[in-house]
N, C-alpha and C positions, 0 to 999 in steps of 0.2 A: 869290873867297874873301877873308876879310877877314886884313887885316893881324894882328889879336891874337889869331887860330887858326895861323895859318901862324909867328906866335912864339912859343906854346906847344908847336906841333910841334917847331921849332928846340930850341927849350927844355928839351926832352924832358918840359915839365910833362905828366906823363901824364893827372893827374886834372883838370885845367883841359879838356885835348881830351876826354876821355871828357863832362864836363859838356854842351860846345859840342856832340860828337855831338848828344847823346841830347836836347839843346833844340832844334836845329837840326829836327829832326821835327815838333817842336808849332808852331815858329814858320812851315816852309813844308813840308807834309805831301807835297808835290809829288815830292820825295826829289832834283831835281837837285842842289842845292846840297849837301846831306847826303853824296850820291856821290862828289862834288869832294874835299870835305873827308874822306869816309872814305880814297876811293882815295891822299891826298895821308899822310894820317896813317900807313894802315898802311903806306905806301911806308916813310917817314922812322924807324916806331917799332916795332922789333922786338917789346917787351914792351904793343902796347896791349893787349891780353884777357887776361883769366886765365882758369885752367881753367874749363871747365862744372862746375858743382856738380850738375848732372843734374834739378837740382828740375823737377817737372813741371808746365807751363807752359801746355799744348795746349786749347785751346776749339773746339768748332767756330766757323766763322763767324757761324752765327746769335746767337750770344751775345757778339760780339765788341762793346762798347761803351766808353766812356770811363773809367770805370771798372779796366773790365780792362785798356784803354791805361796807364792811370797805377801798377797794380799791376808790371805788367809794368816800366815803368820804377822804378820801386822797386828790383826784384828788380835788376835792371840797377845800380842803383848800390850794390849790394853784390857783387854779381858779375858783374864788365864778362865777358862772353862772348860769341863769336862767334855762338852759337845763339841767347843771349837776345835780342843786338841784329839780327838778320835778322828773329827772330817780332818784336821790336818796328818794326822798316818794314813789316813787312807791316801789323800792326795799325794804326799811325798812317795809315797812306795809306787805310785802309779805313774806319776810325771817322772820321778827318777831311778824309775823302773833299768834303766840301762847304765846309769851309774851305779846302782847293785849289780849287775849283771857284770861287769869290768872290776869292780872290786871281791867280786867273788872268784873272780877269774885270776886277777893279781895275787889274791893269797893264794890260789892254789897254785900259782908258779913259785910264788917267795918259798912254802913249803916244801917245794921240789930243790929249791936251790938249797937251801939250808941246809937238806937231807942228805944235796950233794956236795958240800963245802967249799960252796964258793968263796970268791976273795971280798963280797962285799961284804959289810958289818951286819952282824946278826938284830936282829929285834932285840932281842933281851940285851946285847950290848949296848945298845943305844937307850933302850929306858934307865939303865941306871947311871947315864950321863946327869946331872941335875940340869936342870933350865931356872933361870933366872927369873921369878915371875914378873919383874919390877920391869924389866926391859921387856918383856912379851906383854904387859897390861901398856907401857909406853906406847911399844909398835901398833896396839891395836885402838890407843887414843888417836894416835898421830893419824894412822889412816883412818879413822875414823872422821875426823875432822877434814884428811883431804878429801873422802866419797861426799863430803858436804857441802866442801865451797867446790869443786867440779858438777853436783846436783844442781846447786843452785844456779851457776854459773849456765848449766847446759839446760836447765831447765828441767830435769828429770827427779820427778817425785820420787821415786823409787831408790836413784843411790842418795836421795837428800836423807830419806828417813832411813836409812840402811846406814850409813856414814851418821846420823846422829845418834842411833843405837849402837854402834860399838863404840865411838865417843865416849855418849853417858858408861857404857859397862867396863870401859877401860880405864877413866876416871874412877868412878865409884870403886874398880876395886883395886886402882891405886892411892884412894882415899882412906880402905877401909886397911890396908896394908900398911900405910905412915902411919894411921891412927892406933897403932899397935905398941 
């Protein structure tokens, strides 16, 4: 689990972990890490969900595509709920059923490589490089703001409100970073 989930959870930053959930699915649809970090969260944070708003949410599977993935997480980040983010695992691990399937496949070659000492840079050397968070909350305003004037501009709901959610979270936690 990474160190700036498990301080957000300390933190009780609610809306930082709810973010981390609900990206944590698109980045490894696999759902162990998601598990980790759910089981760890709702240990530590009595208020992560809020009520169900009851919106109705249900597709069958056959119509279950990216689309409806990304709607669903919408509706999720205006109303963190228990019910919405269970149909949203189910959905990610089925629409990106074959982006698990390549990342499962990827670390079992990266483990082959390692084991055979190739020339590329190991995992663990590259996690103790530091990253700059100040320039990574930058990069993810900046594009944030351009998925929004391209949304707007081409007319697409979809990068409008995607571009203005990593906006607001790349602000906010370059806000919350100065204010320090």
């Amino acid at each position: 689990m990474k160190t700036k989930f498990k301080n957000a959870v300390d933190e009780h930053d609610v809306i930082s972990v709810r973010i981390a959930l609900a990206s944590e699915l698109m980045m490894d649809p696999r759902g162990v890490s998601f598990q980790e970090m759910l089981q760890y969260a709702e240990a530590n944070i009595k208020d992560l969900y809020e009520e169900d708003n009851g919106e109705s949410l249900e597709k069958p599977i056959n119509e279950w595509n990216q689309d409806y993935l990304f709607s669903i997480k919408n509706k999720l980040d205006f109303n963190f709920s228990k019910r919405k983010l269970t149909l949203y695992e189910k959905v990610a691990k089925e629409v990106l059923k074959e982006k698990a399937r390549q990342k499962e496949q990827a670390e079992h070659v990266e483990g082959e490589n390692v084991s055979g000492h190739n020339n590329r840079t190991s995992e663990t050397e590259c996690q103790t490089r530091p990253l700059d968070s100040d320039f990574v909350y930058k990069g993810v305003t900046a594009g944030g703001v351009a998925l929004t004037v391209i949304g707007l501009c081409a007319s697409k709901t979809f990068l409008t409100v995607v571009g203005l959610g990593a906006a607001a979270f790349g602000g906010y936690k370059l806000y919350k970073g100065y204010k320090k």
